[in-house]
N, C-alpha and C positions, 0 to 999 in steps of 0.2 A: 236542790239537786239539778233539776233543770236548768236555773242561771249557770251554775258552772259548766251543766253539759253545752249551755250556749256558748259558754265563754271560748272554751276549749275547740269547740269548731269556727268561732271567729278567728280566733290563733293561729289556728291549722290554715285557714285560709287567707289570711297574711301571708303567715311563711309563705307559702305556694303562689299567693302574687308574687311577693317578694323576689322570690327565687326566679320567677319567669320574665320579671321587669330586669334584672338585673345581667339575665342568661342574655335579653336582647339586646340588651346596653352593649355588653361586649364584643367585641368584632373575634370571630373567628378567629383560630390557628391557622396562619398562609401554611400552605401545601408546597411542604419542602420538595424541588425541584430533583432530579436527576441530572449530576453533575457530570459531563463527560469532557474530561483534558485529551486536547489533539495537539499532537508534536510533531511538524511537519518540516520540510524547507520547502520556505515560501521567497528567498531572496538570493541564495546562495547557488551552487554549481547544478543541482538536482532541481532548483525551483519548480520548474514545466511539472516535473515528477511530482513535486508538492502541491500543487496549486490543483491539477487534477485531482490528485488522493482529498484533499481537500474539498472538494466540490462535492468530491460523494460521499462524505461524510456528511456534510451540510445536508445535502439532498434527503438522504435517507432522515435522518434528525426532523429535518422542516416536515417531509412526510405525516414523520411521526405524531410530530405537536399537532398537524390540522384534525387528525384523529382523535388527540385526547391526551397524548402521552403515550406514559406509560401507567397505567391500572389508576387515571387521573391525573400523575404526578408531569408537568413540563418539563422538558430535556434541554437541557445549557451544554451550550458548547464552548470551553475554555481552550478558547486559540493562542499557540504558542511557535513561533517559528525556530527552529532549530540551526539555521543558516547553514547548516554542511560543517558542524563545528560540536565536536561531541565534550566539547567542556561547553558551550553554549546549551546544548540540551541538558547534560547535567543537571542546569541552573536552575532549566525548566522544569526541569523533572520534582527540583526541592519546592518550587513551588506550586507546583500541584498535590504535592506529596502535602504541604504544610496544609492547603485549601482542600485537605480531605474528599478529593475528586470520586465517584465512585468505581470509575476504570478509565483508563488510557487509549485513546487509539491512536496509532504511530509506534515508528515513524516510515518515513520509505526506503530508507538505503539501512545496509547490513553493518557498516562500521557505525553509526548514528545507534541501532538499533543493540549493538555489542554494549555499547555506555551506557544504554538507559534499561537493558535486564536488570541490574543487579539491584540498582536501587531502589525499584519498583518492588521486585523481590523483596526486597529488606522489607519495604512501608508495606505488605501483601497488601499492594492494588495491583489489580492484572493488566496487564498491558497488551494490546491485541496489533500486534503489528499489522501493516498496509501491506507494504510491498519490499520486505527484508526476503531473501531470499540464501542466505548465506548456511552450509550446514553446520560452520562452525556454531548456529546455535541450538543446533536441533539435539535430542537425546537428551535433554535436562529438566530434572524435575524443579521447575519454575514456577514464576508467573507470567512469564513470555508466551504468549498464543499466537499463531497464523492462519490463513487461509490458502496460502500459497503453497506450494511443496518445497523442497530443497536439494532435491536429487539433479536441476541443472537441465532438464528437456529440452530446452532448448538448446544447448549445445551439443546435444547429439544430434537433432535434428537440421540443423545447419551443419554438422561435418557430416551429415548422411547426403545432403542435399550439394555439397561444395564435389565432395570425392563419388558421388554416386549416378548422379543429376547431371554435371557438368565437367563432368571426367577431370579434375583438378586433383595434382598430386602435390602440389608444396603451396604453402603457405605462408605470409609472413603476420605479425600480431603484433596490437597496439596496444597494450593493457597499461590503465591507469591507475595509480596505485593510491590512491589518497581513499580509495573506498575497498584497500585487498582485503577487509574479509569475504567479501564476493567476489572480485576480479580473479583474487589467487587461485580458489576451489573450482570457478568455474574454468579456468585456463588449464586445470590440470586435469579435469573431464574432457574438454574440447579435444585435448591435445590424445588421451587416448583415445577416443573415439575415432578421431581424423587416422592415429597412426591401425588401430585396428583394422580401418577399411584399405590400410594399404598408402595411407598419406603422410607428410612428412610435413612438421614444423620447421622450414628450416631459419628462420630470422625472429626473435621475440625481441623489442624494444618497449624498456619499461618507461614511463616518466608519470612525474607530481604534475597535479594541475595548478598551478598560480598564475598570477599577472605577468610573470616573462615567459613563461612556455612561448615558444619558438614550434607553431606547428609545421610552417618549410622545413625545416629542420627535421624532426618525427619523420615527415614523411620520406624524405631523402633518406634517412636511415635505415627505413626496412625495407625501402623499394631496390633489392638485390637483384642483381641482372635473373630475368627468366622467370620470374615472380611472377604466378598468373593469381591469386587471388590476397586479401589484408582483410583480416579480421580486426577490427578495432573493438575493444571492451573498454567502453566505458557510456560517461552520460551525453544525453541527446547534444547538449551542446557540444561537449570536444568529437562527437563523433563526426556533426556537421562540418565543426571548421576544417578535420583531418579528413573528413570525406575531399572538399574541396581544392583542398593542397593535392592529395592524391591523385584525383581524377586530371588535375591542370598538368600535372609531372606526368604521369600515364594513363590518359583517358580512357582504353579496353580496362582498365584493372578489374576486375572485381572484389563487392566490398560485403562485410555483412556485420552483422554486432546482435549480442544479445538483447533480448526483452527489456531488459532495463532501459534503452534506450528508444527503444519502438515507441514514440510518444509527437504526437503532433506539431513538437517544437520541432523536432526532427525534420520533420516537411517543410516546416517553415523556415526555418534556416541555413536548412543544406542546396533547396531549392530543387537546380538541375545537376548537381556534385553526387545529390544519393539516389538518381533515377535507378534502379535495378539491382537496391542493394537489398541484402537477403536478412531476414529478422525473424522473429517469430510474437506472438500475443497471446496475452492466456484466455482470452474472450474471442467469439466469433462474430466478425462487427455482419455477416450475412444473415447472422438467427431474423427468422421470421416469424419467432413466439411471440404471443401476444404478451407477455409478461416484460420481454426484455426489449421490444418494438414503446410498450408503454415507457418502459425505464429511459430508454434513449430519446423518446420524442422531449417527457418532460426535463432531462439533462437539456438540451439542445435550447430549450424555451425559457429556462433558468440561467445558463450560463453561456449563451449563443456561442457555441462551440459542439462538435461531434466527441462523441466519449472517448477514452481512450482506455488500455490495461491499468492504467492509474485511478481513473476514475470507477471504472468496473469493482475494482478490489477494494477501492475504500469506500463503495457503497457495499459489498456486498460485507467486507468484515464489521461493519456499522447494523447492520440486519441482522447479524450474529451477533454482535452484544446485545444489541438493545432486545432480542430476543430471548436471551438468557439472565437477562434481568427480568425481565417480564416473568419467566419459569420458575425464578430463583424462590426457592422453599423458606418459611420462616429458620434462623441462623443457621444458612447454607451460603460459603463462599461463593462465590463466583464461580472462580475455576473450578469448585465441585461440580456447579450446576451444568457450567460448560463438558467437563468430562462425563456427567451422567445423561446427557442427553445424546452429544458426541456427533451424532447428524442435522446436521442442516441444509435447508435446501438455498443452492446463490442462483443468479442472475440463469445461469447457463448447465450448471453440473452443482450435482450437491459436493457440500464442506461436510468432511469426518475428520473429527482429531483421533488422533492415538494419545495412550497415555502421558506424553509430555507434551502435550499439544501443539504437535507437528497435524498436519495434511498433505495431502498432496492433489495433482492438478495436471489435467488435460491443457496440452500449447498446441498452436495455429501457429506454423512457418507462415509466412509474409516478406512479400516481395513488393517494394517499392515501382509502383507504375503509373506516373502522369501526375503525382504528387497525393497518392494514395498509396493505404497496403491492400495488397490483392492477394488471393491467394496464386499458388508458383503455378507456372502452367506446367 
């Protein structure tokens, strides 16, 4: 009886080397990553716009990883440039969609961000837009998310500032149409807003952006005799070259353009064309919080450049995923976890969704002075 009670504990202690030699033989399961797909333009009309959003996406991400991740897990970021070409996003979208990504951030413009709802929708990964602003996609029970609002502040605030500010009673507008799901909604807020206070549209000249745009031309079009101010709506770049034609045809003019184009490229390429042209930004580049002082020094030391509303938003809607992945309950979508939480706190002012995950969002009018935005005196 004893030999077998031997034997049977020799056995037991076999197996149990066995098992323990062989547990250390094996290497580990790698620690499957957190995949996030960014849709941006990084080459095409909105580049500036992209290249920003981008940066604070990266930012916030790199953050993330020197910490740990996310509950351990590393954060990839799948870069995908969109060019300003919404059958190029598309593409991008099917492939992200195919590499099982586990949410989207992007893209920056509203026609871009119109073509890549649906399909995202389809594959339910959510997609957290940057900086679309368009209402045509708000009120939809989606996968489409923002952090932005879509009610147009800015354009109230620049016809309060044109007709209120600087006694201006007509108008003329430059809107570019290659991006009208924003240009259209926003031009037909301006335009009551302006006529509300008592102002008048009187000239709107619409044109496509391509390689022959004739901006002399544009600008001779809306500059009708007695014309004291020109709103141009559209991206930094055509706002710069039309600022410059402008200002060489009628130097007093005054000029202003939405947020969308409020972006450092703007400085840089309009030079002395957009000295004291009137914009607005969803960030206040004056915060003196220690939180957003930290965010901008390390932006600045990362990508030797000053932040801009591009960058602000694609860090701060990058803090909101990666945050709601982190919250995310065992088989709880996303967008649940995103609407059951519903506040967050960004850079400057807390994000709340409502239920189709719209927000909305505090603007900073901005005035172009000495090749900065200031605010208006």
């Amino acid at each position: 009886m004893a030999s077998i009670s031997m034997q049977i504990r020799y056995a037991l202690a076999s197996l149990i080397i066995g098992s323990l030699l062989v547990a250390c033989g094996e290497p580990s399961a790698p620690i499957k990553p957190v995949r996030l797909g960014v849709i941006v333009d990084s080459s095409g009309a909105s580049a500036s716009l992209g290249i920003a959003g981008r940066n604070g996406v990266q930012l916030a991400i790199e953050q993330h990883n020197t910490r740990g991740g996310i509950l351990g897990r590393p954060i990839e970021m799948l870069l995908h440039d969109d060019g300003f070409d919404p059958q190029r996003a598309r593409q991008a979208a099917k492939r992200l969609i195919d590499n099982q990504v586990d949410a989207v951030l992007g893209p920056m413009t509203s026609v871009i961000a119109e073509a890549l709802a649906e399909p995202f929708t389809e594959a339910n990964i959510l997609l957290m837009g940057i900086t679309p602003l368009s209402p045509l996609l708000a009120g939809k029970d989606d996968m489409f998310f923002r952090t932005l609002g879509h009610q147009n502040p800015d354009a109230r605030a620049i016809a309060t500032h044109l007709r209120q500010h600087l006694d201006i009673r007509q108008v003329g507008l430059l809107v570019e149409q290659s991006n009208a799901t924003f240009t259209t909604p926003w031009v037909t807020d301006f335009t009551a807003y302006f006529a509300a206070l008592g102002g008048q549209v009187v000239k709107q000249v619409n044109f496509q952006r391509s390689p022959e745009v004739q901006y002399a031309e544009l600008a001779d079009s809306v500059l009708v005799p007695g014309l004291a101010a020109v709103v141009i709506v559209s991206s930094a770049l055509d706002t710069a070259m039309l600022a410059s034609h402008l200002r060489q045809k009628q130097p007093g003019i005054v000029l202003a353009t939405p947020a969308w184009a409020a972006a450092d490229a703007l400085l840089e390429m309009g030079g002395q064309a957009v000295e004291g042209l009137i914009t607005a930004q969803v960030f206040d580049l004056n915060d003196e919080s220690q939180y957003f002082k930290a965010f901008r020094g390390e932006y600045q030391a990362r990508f030797s450049q000053d932040v801009d509303t591009a960058a602000v938003t694609g860090y701060n809607a990058t803090q909101v995923l990666l945050q709601a992945i982190a919250a995310r309950q065992p088989n709880e979508h996303l967008k649940q976890t995103l609407l059951r939480i519903r506040r967050f706190e960004g850079l400057q002012q807390p994000i709340v969704f409502d239920e189709f995950g719209d927000s909305s969002n505090r603007i900073y009018l901005r005035v172009v002075s000495h090749g900065r935005f200031i605010d208006p005196e």
